[in-house]
N, C-alpha and C positions, 0 to 999 in steps of 0.2 A: 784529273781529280787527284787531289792530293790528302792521302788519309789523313797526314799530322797537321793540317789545315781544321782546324775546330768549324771553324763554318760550315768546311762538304761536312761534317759529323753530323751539327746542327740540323743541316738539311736532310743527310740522308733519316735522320730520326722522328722529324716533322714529318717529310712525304716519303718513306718506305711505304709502299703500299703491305708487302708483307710484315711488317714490323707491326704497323700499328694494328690490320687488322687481325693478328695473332694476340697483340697487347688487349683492343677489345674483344676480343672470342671468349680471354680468358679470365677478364675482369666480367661479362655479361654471364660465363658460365659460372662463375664463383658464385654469381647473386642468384640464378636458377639453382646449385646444388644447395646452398644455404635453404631457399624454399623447399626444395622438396627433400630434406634432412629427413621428415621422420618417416617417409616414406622407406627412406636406405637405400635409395636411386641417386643417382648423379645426373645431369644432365643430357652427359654422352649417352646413357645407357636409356633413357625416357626415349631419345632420339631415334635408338636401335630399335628397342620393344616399337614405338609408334612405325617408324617403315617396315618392320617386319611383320607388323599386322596389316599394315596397307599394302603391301604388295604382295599376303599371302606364301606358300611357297614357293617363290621362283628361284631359289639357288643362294648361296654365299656371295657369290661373282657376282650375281645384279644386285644384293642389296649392298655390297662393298662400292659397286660404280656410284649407283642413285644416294649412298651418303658421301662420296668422296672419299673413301677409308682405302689405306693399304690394306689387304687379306689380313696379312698376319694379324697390324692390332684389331682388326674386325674380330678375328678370331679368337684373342684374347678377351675381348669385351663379351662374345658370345657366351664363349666359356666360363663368365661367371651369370651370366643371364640365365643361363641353362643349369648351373650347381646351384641357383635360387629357383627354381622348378618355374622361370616366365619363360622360358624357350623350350623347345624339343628341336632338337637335330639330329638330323635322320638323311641316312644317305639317300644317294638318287640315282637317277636309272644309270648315269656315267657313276661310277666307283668313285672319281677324282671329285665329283658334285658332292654337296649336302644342301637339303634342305631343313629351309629353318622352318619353326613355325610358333605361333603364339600360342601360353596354355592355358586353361581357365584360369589360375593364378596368374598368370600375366595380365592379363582383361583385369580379373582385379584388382592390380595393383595400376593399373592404368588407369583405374574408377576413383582412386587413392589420390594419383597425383596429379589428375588435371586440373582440377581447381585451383591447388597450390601453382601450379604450372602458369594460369589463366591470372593471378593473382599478379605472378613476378610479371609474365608478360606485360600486361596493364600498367605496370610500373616505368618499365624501363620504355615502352613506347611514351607517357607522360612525361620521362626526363626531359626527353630528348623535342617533345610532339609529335603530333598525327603529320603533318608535312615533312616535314624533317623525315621520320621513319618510314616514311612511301618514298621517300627520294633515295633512302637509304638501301630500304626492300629490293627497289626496283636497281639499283646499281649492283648489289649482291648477286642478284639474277641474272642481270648482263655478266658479268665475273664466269660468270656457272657453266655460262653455255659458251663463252666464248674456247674458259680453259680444255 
């Protein structure tokens, strides 16, 4: 392959599988933070609060696996979740451990934004369609478990 070949560009731009879906992650999250603006959540951070309530506290390290996050920006995104009073992090029985955990201000801000949340979803699964978006779902999934 020859970079100064305009066509491999072409191609690699069309099918990078990492290009594009980094291109769509971040055009679908532009239109969920837009949604949830008056909340003062971002998409990422809806992401965080919602698995860190669902997986209760099991640790920094599983809820970094189960979203796919490096530690550190995990631990950047926490640490504003937590200076907005929706996280409490709190060591764990290992010293090197924290657990996270949700706070009643978190729940309700989490009351706050699923609607809006529920709103955009609906949206962007009707651009696209209900088959389209199950073909899509289900290939994301495959991706997940294979990586």
């Amino acid at each position: 392959m020859d970079v100064n070949d305009p066509k491999v560009r072409t191609h690699m731009g069309t099918n990078c599988a990492c290009f594009n879906l980094r291109r769509a992650a971040r055009l679908v999250s532009q239109k969920y933070d837009q949604s949830l603006k008056k909340t003062g959540l971002k998409a990422n951070q809806l992401s965080i609060l919602i698995a860190a309530y669902d997986m209760g506290d099991r640790g920094m390290a599983k809820l970094a696996k189960f979203l796919g996050m490096e530690r550190t920006t995990l631990t950047r995104n926490l640490s504003i979740l937590e200076r907005s009073g929706f996280l409490e992090i709190t060591p764990g029985r290992d010293l090197r451990e924290k657990k996270i955990s949700i706070t009643p201000k978190g729940k309700n801000i989490l009351k706050s934004a699923l609607p809006l949340w529920q709103k955009a979803q609906e949206e962007i699964v009707a651009s696209i369609g209900d088959q389209a978006w199950q073909n899509l779902l289900s290939g994301l999934h495959a991706i997940s478990r294979k990586i």
